[in-house]
C-alpha angles and dihedrals in degrees: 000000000000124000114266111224120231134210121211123199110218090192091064093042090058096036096232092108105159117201125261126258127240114251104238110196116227123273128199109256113240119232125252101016114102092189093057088052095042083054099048089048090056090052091055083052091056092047101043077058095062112045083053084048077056100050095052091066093097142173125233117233133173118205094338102321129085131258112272140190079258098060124090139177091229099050140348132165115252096015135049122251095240087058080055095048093051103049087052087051103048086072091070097062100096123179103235084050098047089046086057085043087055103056092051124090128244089247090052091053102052094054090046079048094050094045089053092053100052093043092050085045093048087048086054096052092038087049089044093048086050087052097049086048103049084043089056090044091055091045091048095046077048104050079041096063090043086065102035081056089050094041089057094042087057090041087051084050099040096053088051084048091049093044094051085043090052089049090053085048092061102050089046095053089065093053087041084061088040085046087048107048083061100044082054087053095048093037095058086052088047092052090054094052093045085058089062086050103049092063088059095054095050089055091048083049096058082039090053093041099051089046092057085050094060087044091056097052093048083055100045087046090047092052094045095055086044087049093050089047088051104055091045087055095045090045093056092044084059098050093046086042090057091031091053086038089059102041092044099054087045083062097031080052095044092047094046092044082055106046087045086060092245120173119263090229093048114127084230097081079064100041087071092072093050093051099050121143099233123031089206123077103044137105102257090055098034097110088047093057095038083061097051092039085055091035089059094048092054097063088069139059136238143048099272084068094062102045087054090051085054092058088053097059102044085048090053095038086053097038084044094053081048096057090048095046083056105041079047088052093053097040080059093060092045093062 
């Protein structure tokens, strides 16, 4: 069978098919009237228009034979794909665009040409990421109706299961009024023995709460004996911290006098006693703060008072030896 030739219409490829013309025969031009002649000269335009709209309707051929369904641009048999893609492309090549083509310069084209090309690449990837989202949609709508299938597979399941679960209900809820009649039974026997019962707990309650009473006073009476303890000890700490306060800036004063050269005879070596920190735990208060210190112990009862009183009194008789010593030391230097 031969091979039918095709015409291809590069206008409707493009979408931009403009309508035909009318052929208008030609008239004889009258004398003497221009308009006549301008518009018979606008009618040979038109029709100039469209015998070269005509001739671009071309047909594709390949060394010598025509395009056919057979044919691609990636592979063909007796020609290669590029010889296909450019007789194809040949047809684009029309003669109002290549004149455009044509006053443009080289550097002009290229950028027209590299704009085409992004936007045709941008059109690609924005086709493609429709595609693969179309494709995840549909995978999605398909993995949905897998589990709505299996959701109604386990619903069909589960309401069999229900029904024979209502079934077993029912039949347990005669035993559960059998069951009841004699829990009401047992339960009236078990409230009368709990009466007998009551009666003991509330005995073992006054018992518990008078044994908690007795637990509370041996506590009260347990914190009051550590509290004395404590305010003895911390008593004591505050009278050998001033003591020690005091003992320690005398020295600190003497040694500072005598490493600064000062003379023996200088009122400075006196002047320490007057600046002390504290104004407790020296020789010339010691009986003061023994009475307060007794003063304090006989508030409170006990031996264990007094002995601490007794304490007191050895640990101020030997800190008070050891200021003298000191203030004796210094009154021999300054000698």
């Amino acid at each position: 069978m031969p091979i039918q030739k095709r015409t291809v219409d590069i206008r409707s490829v493009l979408g931009t098919r403009a309508p035909e013309l009318p052929r208008v025969p030609n008239a004889p031009r009258a004398s003497g009237f221009p308009e006549g002649e301008s518009v018979v000269k606008k009618r040979k335009k038109g029709e100039e228009e469209a015998e070269v709209a005509e001739k671009q309707q071309c047909e594709f051929y390949v060394d010598g034979r025509p395009v056919n369904e057979d044919d691609s641009v990636w592979k063909s048999k007796d020609v290669r794909g590029g010889q296909i893609a450019d007789a194809l492309g040949s047809a684009l090549l029309l003669p109002k665009d290549m004149k455009n083509w044509k006053g443009n310069d080289s550097t002009h084209m290229i950028e027209n040409l590299k704009r085409d090309s992004v936007v045709a690449v941008q059109g690609v990837f924005e086709a493609g990421y429709r595609l693969i989202e179309a494709e995840r949609l549909l995978n999605e709508s398909l993995a949905e109706n897998d589990r709505l299938r299996e959701v109604e597979k386990a619903a069909s399941a589960r309401i069999r299961e229900v029904e024979s679960q209502h079934k077993s209900a029912e039949e347990g809820l005669q035993k559960a009024e059998c069951q009841l009649v004699e829990m009401s039974a047992k339960l009236e026997r078990e409230c009368e023995r709990s009466s007998g019962l009551q009666a003991e707990i509330d005995k073992l309650k006054a018992e518990l709460a008078e044994a908690r009473q007795v637990s509370n006073d041996a506590e009260n009476e347990a914190q009051a004996t550590y509290d004395r303890g404590f305010a003895d000890a911390a008593g004591s700490l505050r009278f050998q911290m001033r003591r020690e306060c005091n003992i320690n800036f005398l020295k600190g004063w003497a040694l500072a006098l005598e490493q600064a050269a000062v003379d023996d005879e200088s009122e400075l070596y006196v002047l320490g006693r007057r600046y002390r920190p504290y104004d407790s735990g020296t020789p010339e208060n010691l009986e003061e703060t023994n009475v307060e210190v007794l003063g304090d112990c006989e508030a409170f009862d006990g031996p264990t008072v007094m002995e601490n009183a007794e304490v007191f009194d050895h640990q101020e008789r030997a800190q008070t030896e050891e200021v003298q010593d000191m203030e004796k030391g210094v009154s021999d230097k300054r000698r």
